[in-house]
LONU-686099 format. One record per residue (C-alpha): x, z, y. Coordinates in steps of 0.5 Angstrom, whole numbers, padded with zeros to 4 digits, always signed. Example, Ala and Ser with C-alpha at 12.3 -4.5 7.8 and 13.67 -1.06 7.14 Angstrom:
residues 2
+0025+0016-0009+0027+0014-0002
END
This chain:
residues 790
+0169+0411-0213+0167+0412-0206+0160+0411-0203+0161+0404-0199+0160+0405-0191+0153+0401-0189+0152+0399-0196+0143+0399-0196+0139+0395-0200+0132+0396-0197+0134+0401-0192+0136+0406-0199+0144+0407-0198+0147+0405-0205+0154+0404-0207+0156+0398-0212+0157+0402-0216+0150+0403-0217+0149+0395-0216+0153+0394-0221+0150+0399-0226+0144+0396-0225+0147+0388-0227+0150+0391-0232+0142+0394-0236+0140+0388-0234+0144+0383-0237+0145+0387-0243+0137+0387-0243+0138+0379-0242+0143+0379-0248+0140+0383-0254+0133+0383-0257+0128+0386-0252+0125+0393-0255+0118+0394-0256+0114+0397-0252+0108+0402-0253+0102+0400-0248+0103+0408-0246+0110+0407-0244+0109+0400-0240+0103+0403-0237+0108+0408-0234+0113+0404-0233+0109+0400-0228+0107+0406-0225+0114+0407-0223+0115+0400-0221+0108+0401-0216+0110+0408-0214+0117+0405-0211+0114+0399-0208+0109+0402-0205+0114+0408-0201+0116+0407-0195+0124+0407-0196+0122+0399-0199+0117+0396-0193+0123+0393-0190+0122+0386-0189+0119+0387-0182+0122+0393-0180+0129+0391-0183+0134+0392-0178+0138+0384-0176+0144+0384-0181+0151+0382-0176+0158+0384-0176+0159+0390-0171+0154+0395-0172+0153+0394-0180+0159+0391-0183+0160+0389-0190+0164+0394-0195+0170+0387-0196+0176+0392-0196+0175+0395-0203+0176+0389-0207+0182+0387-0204+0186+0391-0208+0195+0390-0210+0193+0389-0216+0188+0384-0215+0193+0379-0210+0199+0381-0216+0195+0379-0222+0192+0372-0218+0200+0371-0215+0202+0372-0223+0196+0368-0226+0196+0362-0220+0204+0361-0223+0201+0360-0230+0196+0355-0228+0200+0351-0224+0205+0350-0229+0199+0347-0233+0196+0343-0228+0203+0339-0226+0204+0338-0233+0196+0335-0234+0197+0331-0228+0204+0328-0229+0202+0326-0236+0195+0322-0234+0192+0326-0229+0186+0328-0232+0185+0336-0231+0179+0339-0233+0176+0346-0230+0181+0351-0231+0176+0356-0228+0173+0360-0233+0180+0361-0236+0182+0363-0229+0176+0369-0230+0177+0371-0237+0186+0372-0236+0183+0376-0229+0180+0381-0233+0184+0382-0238+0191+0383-0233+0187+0388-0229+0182+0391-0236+0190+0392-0238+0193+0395-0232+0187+0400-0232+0189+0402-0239+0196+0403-0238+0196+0406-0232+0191+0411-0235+0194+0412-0242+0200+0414-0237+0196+0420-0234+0195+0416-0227+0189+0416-0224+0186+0409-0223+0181+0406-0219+0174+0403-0223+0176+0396-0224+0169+0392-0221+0166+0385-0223+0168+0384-0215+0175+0385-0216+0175+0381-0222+0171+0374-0218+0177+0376-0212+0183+0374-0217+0179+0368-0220+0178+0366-0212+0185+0367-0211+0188+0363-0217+0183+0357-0217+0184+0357-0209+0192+0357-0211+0192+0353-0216+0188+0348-0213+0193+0346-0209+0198+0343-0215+0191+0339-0216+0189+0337-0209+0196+0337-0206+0198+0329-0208+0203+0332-0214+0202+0326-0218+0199+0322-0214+0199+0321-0206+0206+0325-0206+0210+0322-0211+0207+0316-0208+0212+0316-0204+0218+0317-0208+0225+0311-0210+0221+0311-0217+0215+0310-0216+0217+0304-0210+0222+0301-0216+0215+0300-0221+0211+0297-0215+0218+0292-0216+0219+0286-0211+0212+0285-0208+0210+0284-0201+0209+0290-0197+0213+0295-0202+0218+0296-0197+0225+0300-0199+0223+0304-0193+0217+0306-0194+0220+0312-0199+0219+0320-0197+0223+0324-0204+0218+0330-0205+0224+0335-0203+0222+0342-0201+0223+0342-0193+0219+0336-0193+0212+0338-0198+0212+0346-0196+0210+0344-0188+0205+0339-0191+0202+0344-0195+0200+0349-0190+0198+0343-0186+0193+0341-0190+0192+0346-0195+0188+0351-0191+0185+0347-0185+0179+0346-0190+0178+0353-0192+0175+0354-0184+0172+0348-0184+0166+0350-0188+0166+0358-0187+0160+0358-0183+0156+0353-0187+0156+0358-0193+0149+0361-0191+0146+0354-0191+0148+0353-0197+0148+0359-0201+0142+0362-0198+0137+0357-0196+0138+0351-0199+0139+0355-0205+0145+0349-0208+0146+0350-0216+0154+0349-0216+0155+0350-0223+0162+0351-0224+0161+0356-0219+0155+0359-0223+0157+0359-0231+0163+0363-0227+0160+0368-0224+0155+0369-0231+0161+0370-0234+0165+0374-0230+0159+0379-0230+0157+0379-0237+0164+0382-0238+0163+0388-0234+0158+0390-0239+0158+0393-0246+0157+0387-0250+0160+0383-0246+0166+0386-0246+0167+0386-0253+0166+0378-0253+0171+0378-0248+0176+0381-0253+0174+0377-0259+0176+0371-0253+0183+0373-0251+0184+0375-0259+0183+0367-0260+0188+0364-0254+0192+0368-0256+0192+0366-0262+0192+0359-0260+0196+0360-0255+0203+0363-0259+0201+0356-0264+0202+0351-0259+0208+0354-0255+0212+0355-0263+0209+0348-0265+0212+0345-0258+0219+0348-0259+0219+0345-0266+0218+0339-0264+0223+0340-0259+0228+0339-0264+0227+0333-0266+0227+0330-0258+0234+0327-0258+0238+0326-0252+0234+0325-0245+0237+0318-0246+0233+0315-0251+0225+0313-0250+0224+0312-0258+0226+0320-0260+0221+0326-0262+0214+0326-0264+0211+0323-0258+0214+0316-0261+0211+0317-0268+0207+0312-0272+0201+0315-0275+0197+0309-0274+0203+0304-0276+0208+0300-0273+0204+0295-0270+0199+0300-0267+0204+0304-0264+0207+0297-0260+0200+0298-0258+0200+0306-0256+0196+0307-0262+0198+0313-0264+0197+0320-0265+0203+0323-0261+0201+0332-0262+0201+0332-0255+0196+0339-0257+0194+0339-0249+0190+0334-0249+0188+0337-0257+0185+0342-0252+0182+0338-0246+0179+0334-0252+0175+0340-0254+0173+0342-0246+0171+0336-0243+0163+0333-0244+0164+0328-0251+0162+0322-0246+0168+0324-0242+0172+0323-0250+0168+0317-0252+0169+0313-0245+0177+0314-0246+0176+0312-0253+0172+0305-0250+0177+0304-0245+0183+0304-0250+0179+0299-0254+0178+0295-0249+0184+0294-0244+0190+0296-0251+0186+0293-0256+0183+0287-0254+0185+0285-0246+0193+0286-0246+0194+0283-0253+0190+0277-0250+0194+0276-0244+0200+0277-0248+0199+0270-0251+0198+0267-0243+0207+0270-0242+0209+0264-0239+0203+0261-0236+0199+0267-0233+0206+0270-0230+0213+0269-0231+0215+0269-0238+0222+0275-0239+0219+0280-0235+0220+0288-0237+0214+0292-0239+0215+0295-0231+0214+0289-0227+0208+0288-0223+0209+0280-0223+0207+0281-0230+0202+0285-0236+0204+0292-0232+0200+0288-0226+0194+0287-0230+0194+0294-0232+0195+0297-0226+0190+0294-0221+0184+0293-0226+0185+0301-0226+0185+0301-0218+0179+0296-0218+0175+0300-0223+0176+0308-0220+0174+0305-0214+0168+0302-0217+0165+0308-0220+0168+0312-0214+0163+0308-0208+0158+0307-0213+0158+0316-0213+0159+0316-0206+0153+0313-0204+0149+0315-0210+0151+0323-0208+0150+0322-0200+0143+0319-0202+0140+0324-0206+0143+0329-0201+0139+0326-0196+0134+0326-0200+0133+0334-0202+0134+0335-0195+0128+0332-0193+0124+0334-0199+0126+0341-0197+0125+0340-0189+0118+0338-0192+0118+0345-0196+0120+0349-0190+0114+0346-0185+0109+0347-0189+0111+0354-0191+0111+0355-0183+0104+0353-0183+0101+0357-0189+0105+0363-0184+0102+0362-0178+0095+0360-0180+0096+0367-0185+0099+0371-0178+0105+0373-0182+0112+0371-0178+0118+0369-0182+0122+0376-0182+0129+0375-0179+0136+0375-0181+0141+0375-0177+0148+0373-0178+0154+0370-0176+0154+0363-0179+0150+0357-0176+0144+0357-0175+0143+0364-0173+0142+0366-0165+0146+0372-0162+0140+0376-0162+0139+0376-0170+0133+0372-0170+0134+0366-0174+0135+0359-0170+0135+0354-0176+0130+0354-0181+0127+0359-0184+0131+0362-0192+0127+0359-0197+0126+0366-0202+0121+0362-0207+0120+0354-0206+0127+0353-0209+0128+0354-0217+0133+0360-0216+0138+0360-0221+0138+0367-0222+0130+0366-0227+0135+0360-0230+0142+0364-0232+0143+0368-0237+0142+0374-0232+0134+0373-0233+0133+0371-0241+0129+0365-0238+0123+0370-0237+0117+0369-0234+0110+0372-0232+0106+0369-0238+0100+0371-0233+0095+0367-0229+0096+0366-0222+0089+0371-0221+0086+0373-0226+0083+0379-0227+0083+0381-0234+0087+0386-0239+0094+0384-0239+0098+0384-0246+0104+0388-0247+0108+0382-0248+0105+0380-0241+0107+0387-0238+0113+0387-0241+0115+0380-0237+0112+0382-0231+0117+0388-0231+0123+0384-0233+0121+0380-0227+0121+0385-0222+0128+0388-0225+0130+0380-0224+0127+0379-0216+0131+0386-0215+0137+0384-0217+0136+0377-0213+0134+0381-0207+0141+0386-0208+0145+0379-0208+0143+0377-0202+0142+0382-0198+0150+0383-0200+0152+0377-0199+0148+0377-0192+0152+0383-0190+0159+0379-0191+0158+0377-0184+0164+0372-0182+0164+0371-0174+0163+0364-0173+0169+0364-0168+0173+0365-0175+0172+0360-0177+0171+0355-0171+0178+0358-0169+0182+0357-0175+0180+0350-0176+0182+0349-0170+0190+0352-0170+0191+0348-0177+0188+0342-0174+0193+0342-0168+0198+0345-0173+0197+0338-0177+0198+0334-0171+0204+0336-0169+0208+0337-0176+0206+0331-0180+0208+0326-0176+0215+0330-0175+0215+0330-0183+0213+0323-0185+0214+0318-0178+0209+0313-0179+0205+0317-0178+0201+0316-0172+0199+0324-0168+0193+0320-0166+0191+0318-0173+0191+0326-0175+0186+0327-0169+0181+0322-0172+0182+0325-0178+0181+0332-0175+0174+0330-0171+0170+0326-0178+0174+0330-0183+0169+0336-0182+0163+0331-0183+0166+0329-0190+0167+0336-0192+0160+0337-0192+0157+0332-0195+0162+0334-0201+0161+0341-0201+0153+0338-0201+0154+0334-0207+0159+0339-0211+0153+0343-0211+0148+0339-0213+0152+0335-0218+0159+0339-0219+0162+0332-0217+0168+0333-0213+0168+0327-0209+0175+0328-0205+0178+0323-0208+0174+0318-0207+0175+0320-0199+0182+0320-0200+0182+0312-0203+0178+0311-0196+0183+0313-0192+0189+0309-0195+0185+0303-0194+0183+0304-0187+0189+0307-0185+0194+0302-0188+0190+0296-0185+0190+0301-0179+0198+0301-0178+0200+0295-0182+0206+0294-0186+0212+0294-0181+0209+0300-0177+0210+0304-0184+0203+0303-0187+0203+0304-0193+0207+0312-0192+0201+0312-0187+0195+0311-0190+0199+0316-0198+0200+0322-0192+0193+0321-0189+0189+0321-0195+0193+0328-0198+0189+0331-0190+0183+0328-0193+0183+0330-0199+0186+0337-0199+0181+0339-0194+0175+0336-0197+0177+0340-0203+0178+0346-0201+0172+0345-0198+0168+0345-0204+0172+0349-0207+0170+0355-0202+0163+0354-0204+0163+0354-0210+0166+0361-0210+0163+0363-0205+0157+0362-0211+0161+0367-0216+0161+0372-0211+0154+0371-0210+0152+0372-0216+0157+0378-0218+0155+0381-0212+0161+0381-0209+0162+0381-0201+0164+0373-0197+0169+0377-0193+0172+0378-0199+0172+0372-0202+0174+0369-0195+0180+0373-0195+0182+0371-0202+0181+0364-0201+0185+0364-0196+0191+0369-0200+0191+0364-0206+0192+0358-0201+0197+0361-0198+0201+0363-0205+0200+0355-0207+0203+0353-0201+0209+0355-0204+0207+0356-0212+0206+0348-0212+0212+0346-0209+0216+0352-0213+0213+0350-0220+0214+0343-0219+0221+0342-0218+0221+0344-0224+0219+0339-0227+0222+0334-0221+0229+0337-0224+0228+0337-0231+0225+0330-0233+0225+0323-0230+0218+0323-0226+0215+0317-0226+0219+0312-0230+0214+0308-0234+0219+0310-0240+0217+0318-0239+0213+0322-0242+0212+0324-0235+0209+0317-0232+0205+0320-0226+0199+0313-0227+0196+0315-0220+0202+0315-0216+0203+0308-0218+0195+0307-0217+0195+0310-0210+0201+0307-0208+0199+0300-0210+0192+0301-0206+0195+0303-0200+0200+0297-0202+0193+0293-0202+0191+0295-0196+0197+0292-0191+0198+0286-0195+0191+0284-0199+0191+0280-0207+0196+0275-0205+0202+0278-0209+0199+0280-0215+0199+0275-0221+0195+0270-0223+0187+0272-0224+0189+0279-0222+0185+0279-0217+0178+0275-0220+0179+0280-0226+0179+0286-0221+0173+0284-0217+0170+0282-0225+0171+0290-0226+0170+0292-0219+0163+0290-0221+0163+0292-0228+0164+0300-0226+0158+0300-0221+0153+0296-0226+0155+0301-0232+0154+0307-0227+0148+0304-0225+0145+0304-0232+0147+0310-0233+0142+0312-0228+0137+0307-0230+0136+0309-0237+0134+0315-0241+0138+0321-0242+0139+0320-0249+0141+0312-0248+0146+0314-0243+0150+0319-0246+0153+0312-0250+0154+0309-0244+0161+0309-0241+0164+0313-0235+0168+0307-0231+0173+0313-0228+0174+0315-0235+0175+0309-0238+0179+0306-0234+0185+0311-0236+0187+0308-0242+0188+0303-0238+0194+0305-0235+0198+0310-0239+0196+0307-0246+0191+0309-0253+0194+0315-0254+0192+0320-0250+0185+0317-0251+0186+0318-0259+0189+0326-0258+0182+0327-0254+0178+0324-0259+0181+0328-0263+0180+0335-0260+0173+0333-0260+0172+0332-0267+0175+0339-0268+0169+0342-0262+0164+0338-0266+0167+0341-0273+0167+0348-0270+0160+0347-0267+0157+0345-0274+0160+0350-0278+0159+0356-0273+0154+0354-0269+0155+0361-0267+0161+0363-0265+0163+0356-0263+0161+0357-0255+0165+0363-0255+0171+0361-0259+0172+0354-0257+0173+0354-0249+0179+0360-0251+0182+0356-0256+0182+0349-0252+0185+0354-0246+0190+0357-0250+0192+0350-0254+0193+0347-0246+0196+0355-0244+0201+0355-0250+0204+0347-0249+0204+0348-0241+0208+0354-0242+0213+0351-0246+0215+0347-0240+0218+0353-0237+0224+0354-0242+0224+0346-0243+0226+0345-0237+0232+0351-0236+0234+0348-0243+0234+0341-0240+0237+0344-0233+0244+0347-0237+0244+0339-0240+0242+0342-0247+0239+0336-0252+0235+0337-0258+0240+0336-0263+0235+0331-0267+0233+0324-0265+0227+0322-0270+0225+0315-0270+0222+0310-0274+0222+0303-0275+0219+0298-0280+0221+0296-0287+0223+0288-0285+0227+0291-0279+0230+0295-0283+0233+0291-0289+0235+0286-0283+0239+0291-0281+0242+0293-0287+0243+0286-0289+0248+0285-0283+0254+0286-0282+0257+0293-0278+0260+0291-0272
END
């Protein structure tokens, strides 16, 4: 590999190659027993290390010259390879499948991201190979390139999250207006069908505004404030522990075990296939089958195979699966059959399963109440203590202004294109914090834990132990140093990132009331001026919590938007299509930082990641729409009676249809149950904070638990399930468990998510399962052999 242009590390060329070598002893010396070291070899190692630092080469801080985008560029171009953007197009495909399935089922899509990492390698580490064992001569394949197709698909993926598919999109449809029923305010109107001219405009209007939003911000966030982002973290840690020898052999243990997993959910959903019956009939396949009896079936209680969510069973946290668990106690095994008993007295008596005048009613917004109770409380939870670690860091930095002045040492200066930076490269913000933040690097498997077991000024023999940990934390700082001296040189002009928001918003403007006319171009230019303000305050508290909060911001705007235009001005497609702007961009957003975190810590340059941001929005601006109509044309999408319910496009529909209207419609007490679990949402969070660590883990999340409460038990039981199945594999083989388990949820999610591709081509050419299994009790079959036939 070629020595990369302008590439220094205190004033020494070196080239990544170099940089990655180092990471890789190192992390290879953090992952293994530490060898035993002589006082003879430590005493000359640290001679070494005294020798280096008192060179000239290394004095660099104050003499260093100021990092900016003209004169000393960033080596970005060399990560960006054919292969990279082809294997993040294939990968991003992959997952976007996955995903449309997970949302339109019940919503629930776990971290993809790791996995994202892990197929990453395993396409280019195989491209590699084979080019090579043809005689042709490849390029070494980095951490960096890996971390460009991991930001490339999660950017591309994402948007088959964020882009409203089974939610604010398909809120818009003819089946989700006809669940809402008869109700004030559910006007016939008010439909948009997600066709492709429509949703392929609305992706690009809203799918990379976000990702300039943010772009100047990413020093602050990366640098000096020093944000965990711990998805964007236990990424980064992996993709650079596969770079290593050790790592590299976890790495095909991993893929050997999803693709073990993989090929036994794909076979095991086309077995089940055959037992489906016609698309005609609900009551067919395993999905209706009565593990739990008859009765309980009535109720949803049932194990229904569904290996997915076997597999997101065994991702999520287990508080996630318990919550889920006690929701479905609670709403199918305790409140519907209650109101069950009230038909003809609480609401009309006769009703289908799908009417909202009745028990789907009841179901539907208590959900509503709850999300949105778990979502406020988050809300102001996550803004006070971002005010609060901003002011206690505030405080840091002024003090350690004052410990400079009085010690007549000033802040060396870093100058860059971002915020806070003047054109002459000194820094006009705060200055970096290097120490006063608890660095992530000293706690990550990068630095073992090591510490100096020395005191601070003491003056006594060192032992060898303390010897050794002084070395491993100067080889750990070096490396810190490395990273951000890498990150600081992938200078991003401000201008790049202020005109592309620019060009988007105005985009936005234009295109999005032409695509969906309720809405007004002056409800999008408020949109464009706050937008920004929710965006850092997500990105703030993803970095703090790993909570993405766009959601939240979304139901904010379908509620004020709505009211905003009202019911005969087309409310409710206002405030759906609105909400789709607020949360793409605040997803995108926090998306980009969290990679940005990755790319930190695998040294790999923001020009790159920027770059491959924006090449997998761009790829998911027509991958999402692509994959989704294969799922819009095969299967009845939103029917209640579906395996594809959709729940949260009923959910976003009804707030928004809420917001015009207000309670007057819904059935009787709906609306005091509503405040009732409104407010039972925000005391179980608040106890949750209040109580010790090891009280809170049996407390409930609402926003998990009100789940069950729309698209019924046996989602809950299938994650249970896959739960137990962790716990089991943790118990027996503590060991292996944390290697193995995520790669054989991944490939169960994997292997049941790609059998929808033939599904669909089958149920396209109008082939039917040749086999329709149902079952019904005992009693009503003796009825219908005792009477007779027709």
């Amino acid at each position: 590999m070629s020595l990369y242009r302008n590439s220094v590390i205190s004033q020494v060329p070196v080239n990544f190659r170099q940089a990655n070598a180092l990471r890789r002893t190192s992390l290879t010396r953090a992952s293994e027993p530490e060898p035993h070291f002589d006082v003879e070899e430590g005493d000359e190692r640290r001679k070494r290390i005294s020798s280096s630092e008192g060179s000239p080469h290394v004095q660099d801080e104050p003499q260093r010259d100021p990092y900016d985008c003209i004169s000393n560029p960033a080596p970005w171009w060399h990560q960006l390879t054919f292969r990279s953007m082809l294997a993040g197009a294939v990968i991003s495909t992959i997952f976007s499948i996955i995903v449309h399935k997970l949302n339109l089922t019940t919503g629930i899509v776990p971290s993809l991201n790791i996995a994202a990492g892990l197929l990453g390698f395993v396409f280019l580490r195989g491209w590699v190979y084979l080019l090579r064992l043809m005689g042709i001569k490849a390029h070494e394949f980095t951490p960096q390139e890996n971390t460009v197709v991991q930001t490339c698909v999660v950017a591309s993926y994402s948007l088959a999250f964020a882009g409203g598919f089974g939610c604010y999109l398909l809120s818009m449809d003819h089946q989700t207006f006809t669940n809402l029923g008869p109700i004030a305010g559910n006007r016939p109107q008010d439909v948009y069908e997600p066709n492709m001219a429509r949703i392929i405009p609305y992706m690009f209007c809203i799918g990379l505004i976000g990702i300039f939003m943010l772009v100047i911000m990413r020093k602050k966030f990366i640098i000096d404030y020093r944000l965990h982002f711990p998805s964007g973290t236990a990424t980064g840690i992996l993709i650079s522990g596969f770079h290593t020898p050790k790592g590299e052999v976890q790495a095909r243990q991993q893929v050997k075990t999803m693709g073990y997993w993989g090929m036994t959910s794909f076979l095991f959903s086309f077995f089940k296939w055959f037992f489906g019956g016609p698309a005609s009939a609900s009551n067919c396949g395993f999905n209706m089958f009565p593990s739990l009896g008859i009765d309980a079936l009535n109720q949803t209680w049932q194990f229904d195979f569904s290996l997915t969510y076997v597999g997101v069973g065994m991702i999520i946290p287990y508080v996630v699966s318990y919550s889920l668990v006690f929701g479905a106690i609670l709403s199918n095994g305790i409140m519907w059959p209650l109101l069950s008993k009230h038909e003809g007295d609480w609401y009309p008596a006769g009703l289908t399963s799908q009417d909202f005048q009745g028990i789907f009613g009841y179901k539907n917004f208590i959900a509503i109440a709850i999300f949105i109770g778990d979502g406020l409380y988050n809300f102001l939870k996550i803004g006070f203590l971002s005010l609060q670690v901003y002011r206690d860091e505030r405080k840091v930095q002024k003090l350690m202004m004052k410990n400079k002045r009085s010690l007549g040492n000033p802040t060396p200066a870093h100058g860059c294109c971002s915020v806070g930076s003047a054109t002459d490269g000194t820094m006009s913000g705060p200055p970096r914090i290097e120490r006063t933040s608890v660095s992530l690097i000293s706690a990550d498997p990068l630095s073992g834990g090591l510490g100096s077991t020395g005191r601070l000024g003491s003056t006594g023999p060192l032992s060898n132990m303390q010897r050794d940990s002084v070395i491993a934390r100067s080889e750990v700082e070096r490396i810190q140093k490395m990273q951000d001296d890498i990150f600081l040189k992938g200078c991003i002009p401000w201008w790049v990132g202020v005109g592309g928001y620019v060009i988007f918003a105005i985009l936005a403007i234009v295109v999005i009331p032409f695509l969906y006319t309720p809405v007004r171009w002056y409800y999008v230019l408020v949109l464009a001026v706050i937008v920004p303000f929710f965006a850092v305050a997500n990105a703030y508290g993803t970095g703090l919590t790993d909570f993405d909060m766009s959601s939240v911001y979304g139901t904010v705007a379908i509620f004020v938007f709505a009211v905003w235009s009202g019911t005969t001005n087309g409310g409710v497609i206002a405030g759906l299509a609105v909400a789709g702007f607020v949360m793409a961009a605040t997803s995108s957003a926090g998306t980009l930082m969290q990679d940005f975190k990755t790319g930190h810590i695998t040294m790999s340059s923001p020009r790159s990641m920027f770059i491959a941001q924006i090449a997998g929005a761009l790829m998911g601006c027509f991958i999402a729409p692509l994959t989704f109509q294969l799922y819009w044309h095969s299967f009845n999408i939103g029917s209640p009676t579906s395996e594809y319910k959709a729940p949260f496009a009923n959910i976003y529909r009804g707030m928004a249809v809420i917001g015009t209207q207000g309670f007057g419609e819904l059935p009787q007490h709906c609306g005091q149950m509503m405040i009732a679990f409104f407010c039972l949402a925000l005391v179980m969070c608040l106890v949750r904070d209040l109580v010790p660590t090891k009280l809170s883990i049996f407390i409930p999340i609402p926003m998990a638990m009100a789940i069950p409460f729309y698209v019924g038990a046996a989602v809950a039981v299938d994650i249970l399930i896959g739960a137990l199945v962790k716990a089991y594999w943790y118990w027996t083989r503590p060991l292996e468990a944390p290697g193995k388990v995520p790669a054989a949820a991944s490939g169960l999610i994997a292997g049941d998510g790609l059998w929808t591709i033939p599904s669909s081509i089958l149920s396209i050419c109008k082939v039917d399962p040749p086999i329709c299994m149902s079952f019904q009790s005992s009693t009503a079959a003796a009825a219908a052999a005792a009477s007779p036939p027709a």
